[in-house]
C-alpha positions, 0 to 999 in steps of 0.5 A, spaced: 380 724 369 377 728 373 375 733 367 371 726 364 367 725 370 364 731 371 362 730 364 359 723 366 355 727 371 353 733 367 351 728 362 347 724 367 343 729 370 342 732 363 339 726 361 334 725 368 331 731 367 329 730 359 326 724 361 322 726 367 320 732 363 320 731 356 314 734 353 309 733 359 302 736 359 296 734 364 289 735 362 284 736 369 277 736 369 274 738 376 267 735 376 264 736 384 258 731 383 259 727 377 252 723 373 251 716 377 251 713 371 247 707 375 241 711 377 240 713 369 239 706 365 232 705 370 227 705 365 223 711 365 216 713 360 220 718 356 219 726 358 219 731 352 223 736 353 226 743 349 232 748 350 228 754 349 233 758 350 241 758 353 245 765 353 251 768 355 251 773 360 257 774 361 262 779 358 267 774 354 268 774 347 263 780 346 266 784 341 264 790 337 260 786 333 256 782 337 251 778 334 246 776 342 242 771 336 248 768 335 253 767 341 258 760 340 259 760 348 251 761 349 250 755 343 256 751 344 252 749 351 246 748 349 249 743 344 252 740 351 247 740 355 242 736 350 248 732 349 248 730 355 240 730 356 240 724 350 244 721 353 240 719 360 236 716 354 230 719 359 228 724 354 224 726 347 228 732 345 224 737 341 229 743 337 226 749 339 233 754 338 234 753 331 227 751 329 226 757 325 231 753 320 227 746 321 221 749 319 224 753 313 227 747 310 220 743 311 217 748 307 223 747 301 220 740 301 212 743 301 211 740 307 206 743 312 210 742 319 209 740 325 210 742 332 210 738 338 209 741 345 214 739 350 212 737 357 219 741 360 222 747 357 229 749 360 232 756 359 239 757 362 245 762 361 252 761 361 253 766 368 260 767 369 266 765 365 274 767 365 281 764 364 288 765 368 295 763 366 300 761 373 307 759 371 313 757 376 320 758 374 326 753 377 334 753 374 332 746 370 324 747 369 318 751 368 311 749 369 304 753 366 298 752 368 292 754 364 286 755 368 278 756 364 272 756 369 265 757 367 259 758 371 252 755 369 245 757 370 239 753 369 231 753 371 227 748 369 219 750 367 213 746 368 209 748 361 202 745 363 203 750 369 209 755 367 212 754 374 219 753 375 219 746 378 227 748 379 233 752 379 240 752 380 247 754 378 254 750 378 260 751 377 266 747 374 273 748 372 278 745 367 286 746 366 292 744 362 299 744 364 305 743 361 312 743 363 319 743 360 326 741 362 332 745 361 329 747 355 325 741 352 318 740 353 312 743 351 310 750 349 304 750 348 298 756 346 292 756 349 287 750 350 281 751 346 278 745 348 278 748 356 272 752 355 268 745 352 270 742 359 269 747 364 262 749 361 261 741 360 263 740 368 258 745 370 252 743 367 254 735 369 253 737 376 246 739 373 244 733 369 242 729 375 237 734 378 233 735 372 232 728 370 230 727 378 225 733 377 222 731 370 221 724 372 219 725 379 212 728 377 207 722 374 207 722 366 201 724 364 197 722 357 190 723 355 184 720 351 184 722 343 178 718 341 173 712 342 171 708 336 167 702 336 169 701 343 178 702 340 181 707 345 187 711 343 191 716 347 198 720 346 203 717 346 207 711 343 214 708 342 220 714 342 217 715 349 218 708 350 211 706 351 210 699 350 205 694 348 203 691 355 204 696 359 198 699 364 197 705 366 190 708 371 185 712 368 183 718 373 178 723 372 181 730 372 180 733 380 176 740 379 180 747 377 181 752 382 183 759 382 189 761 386 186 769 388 194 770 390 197 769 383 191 768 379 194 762 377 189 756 376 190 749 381 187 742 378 186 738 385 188 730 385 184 727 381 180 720 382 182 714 380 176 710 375 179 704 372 186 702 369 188 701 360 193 696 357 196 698 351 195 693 345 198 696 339 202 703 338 203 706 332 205 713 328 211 714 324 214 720 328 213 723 335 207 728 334 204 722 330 204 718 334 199 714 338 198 708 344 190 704 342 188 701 349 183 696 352 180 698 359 182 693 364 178 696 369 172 700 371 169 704 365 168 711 361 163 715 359 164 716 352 162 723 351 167 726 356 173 723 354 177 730 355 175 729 363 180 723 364 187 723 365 192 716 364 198 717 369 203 714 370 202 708 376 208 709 380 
């Protein structure tokens, strides 16, 4: 009898332990400022913005045979941050990493290719990177805890000045745990998949600023021509520039050299008038254009290249 109860309890423990601990495995992504989705569906005049450059600066994964011109993990953030970038729905992003191969497949088709600036370029470096193992042992179970964290830097470049409008670094960490129970659970190898998140959770912290930074500064367009009074700036639809939309018209404020870094300045312009869209058109981002009427005030014909359309915030 009592050889039956101890049984019993045997069997009983044995069972609640299975059922607590049976193939139990936890994914964790630490994200210290999340992107407020909320703030991302005002409607914006879409930046256009590349990737110029993003490159793995640590010592992970470079073997004998390193190749630098083609590093996954450098690549593999690039391919997230544009990811994320687009999804904003804030941006018009121009391929500049794998745009030797864009510009030989045009060619393949006898088709002179086109190349459209960018009114920011980023340039990023993956800056740290590594992963740990933690396990705990007890007599009924064991724990182990992978561990990936991933440091992201990132500068954001004003191509009309070259200057750095914005730099900053964050980090972001991912782990994985499984446990098993008197034997039973989840023996698992490494997580590849880690690496993905814990480079995406540093480049979230990011995404805001760089939308905030791009769109702080007033979108800018300019004058292509002037017929029988039909004005037609840049611009059209993938910017999501629409037909109604006005936007003021300044005359371009004088350009001063900065003796202390040779750089020149363009003081504020002047505001002379205002323009309507009435029709875009264009079948691709550099074809596009806006034809506009004058709502207020007048230009002078000839010095099409002294105004500026902005933005009116």
């Amino acid at each position: 009898m009592h050889n039956t109860i101890s049984k019993t309890v045997l069997f009983l423990l044995t069972m609640f332990f299975f059922v607590e601990g049976y193939a139990q495995k936890e994914v964790v992504v630490i994200e210290n400022e999340p992107v407020h989705q909320d703030a991302l569906k005002e409607r914006v005049i879409k930046r256009k913005v590349a990737i110029g450059r993003f490159s793995n600066e640590t010592q992970y994964s470079k073997g004998l045979f390193y190749d630098k011109e083609n590093d996954p993990m450098g690549k593999q953030a690039a391919d997230i941050l544009s990811a994320k970038l687009a999804a904003s729905g804030k941006f018009l992003l121009l391929e500049r990493t794998d745009l030797d191969k864009v510009v030989k497949e045009l060619s393949l088709g006898d088709v002179t290719p086109k190349q459209i600036g960018a009114d920011y370029l980023i340039i990023g470096s993956l800056t740290e990177f590594g992963r740990k193992n933690k396990g705990r042992s007890t007599m009924f179970s064991s724990t182990k805890k992978q561990i990936v964290q991933a440091a992201v830097s990132i500068r954001l470049v004003d191509v009309s000045t070259g200057l750095i409008i914005y730099s900053d670094e964050a980090k972001g960490m991912a782990e994985s745990t499984s446990k098993t129970t008197l034997g039973v659970g989840g023996r698992t190898g490494y997580d590849a998949t880690l690496s993905d998140k814990a480079i995406s959770s540093a480049i979230s912290q990011l995404v805001d600023n760089i939308i905030n930074k791009c769109t702080n500064k007033p979108w800018r367009s300019y004058f292509l021509s002037i017929d029988d009074s039909t004005l037609v700036i840049s611009g059209g639809a993938s910017q999501d520039l629409r037909v109604g939309d006005e936007y003021a018209v300044l005359l371009r404020g004088k350009q001063i050299k900065n003796p202390q870094n040779g750089l020149m300045i363009e003081l504020p312009g002047k505001q002379i008038g205002k323009i309507r869209i009435t029709l875009t058109g264009g079948d691709t981002p550099e074809m596009e254009y806006s034809i506009v009427e004058m709502v207020e005030g007048s230009l002078d014909a000839t010095q099409l290249s002294n105004y500026v359309i902005e933005e009116i915030k």
